[in-house]
N, C-alpha and C positions, 0 to 999 in steps of 0.2 A: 504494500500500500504506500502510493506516496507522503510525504508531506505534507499535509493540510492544517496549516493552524491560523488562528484569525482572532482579534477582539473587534470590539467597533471602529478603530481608527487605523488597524495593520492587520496585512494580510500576506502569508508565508503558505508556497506552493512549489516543491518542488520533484516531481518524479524520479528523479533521478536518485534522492536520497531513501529509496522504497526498501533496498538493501543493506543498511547500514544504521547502527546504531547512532543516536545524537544526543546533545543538550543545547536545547535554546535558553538565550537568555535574552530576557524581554521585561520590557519600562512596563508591562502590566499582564495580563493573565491572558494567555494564549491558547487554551485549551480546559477540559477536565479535571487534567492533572492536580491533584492531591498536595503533589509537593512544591507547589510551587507559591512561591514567598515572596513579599518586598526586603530588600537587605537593608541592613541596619548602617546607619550613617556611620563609615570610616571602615564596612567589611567591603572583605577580599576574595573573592573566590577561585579557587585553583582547578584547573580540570586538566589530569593526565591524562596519556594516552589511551589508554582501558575507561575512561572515561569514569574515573574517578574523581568526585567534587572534592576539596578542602575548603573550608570557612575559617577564615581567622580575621579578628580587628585588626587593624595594620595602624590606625590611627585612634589611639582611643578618646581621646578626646572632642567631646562636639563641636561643631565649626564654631569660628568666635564672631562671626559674622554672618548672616543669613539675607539671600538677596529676598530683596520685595518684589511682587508683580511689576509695581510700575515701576521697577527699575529696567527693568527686562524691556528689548523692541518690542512693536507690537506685535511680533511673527512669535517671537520667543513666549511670550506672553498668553499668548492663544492656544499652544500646546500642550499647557497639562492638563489633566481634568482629574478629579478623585475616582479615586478607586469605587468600584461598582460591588 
């Protein structure tokens, strides 16, 4: 079976990955999948070859500065929306 994943704003299709194992990583929830999570501000995630995940904080401290909407263009600005 090919690739088919989607939310309301992104769409991933690819047949050619029909035989092969993957991990998407995606800005919101791309499927059914169970395991799939927002990462925590300052994690890392590692994926070897065998496709093994690692999560580690790399930064533990939270930002000391957080941008506002209207700082952001308006393109920039238009782009996120909460989680569903």
């Amino acid at each position: 079976m090919p690739l088919i994943a989607h939310s309301d704003r992104i769409r991933a299709h690819r047949p050619e990955l029909s035989e092969r194992e993957i991990i998407i990583v995606a800005t919101e929830r791309m499927n059914s999948d169970q395991r799939w999570r927002l990462l925590d501000a300052g994690e890392l995630i590692q994926v070897d070859r065998s496709l093994n995940l690692k999560s580690s904080m790399v930064l533990p401290e939270p930002p000391k500065y957080l941008m506002r909407l209207d700082e952001l263009s308006s393109v920039a600005a238009a782009s996120p929306h909460p989680v569903r």
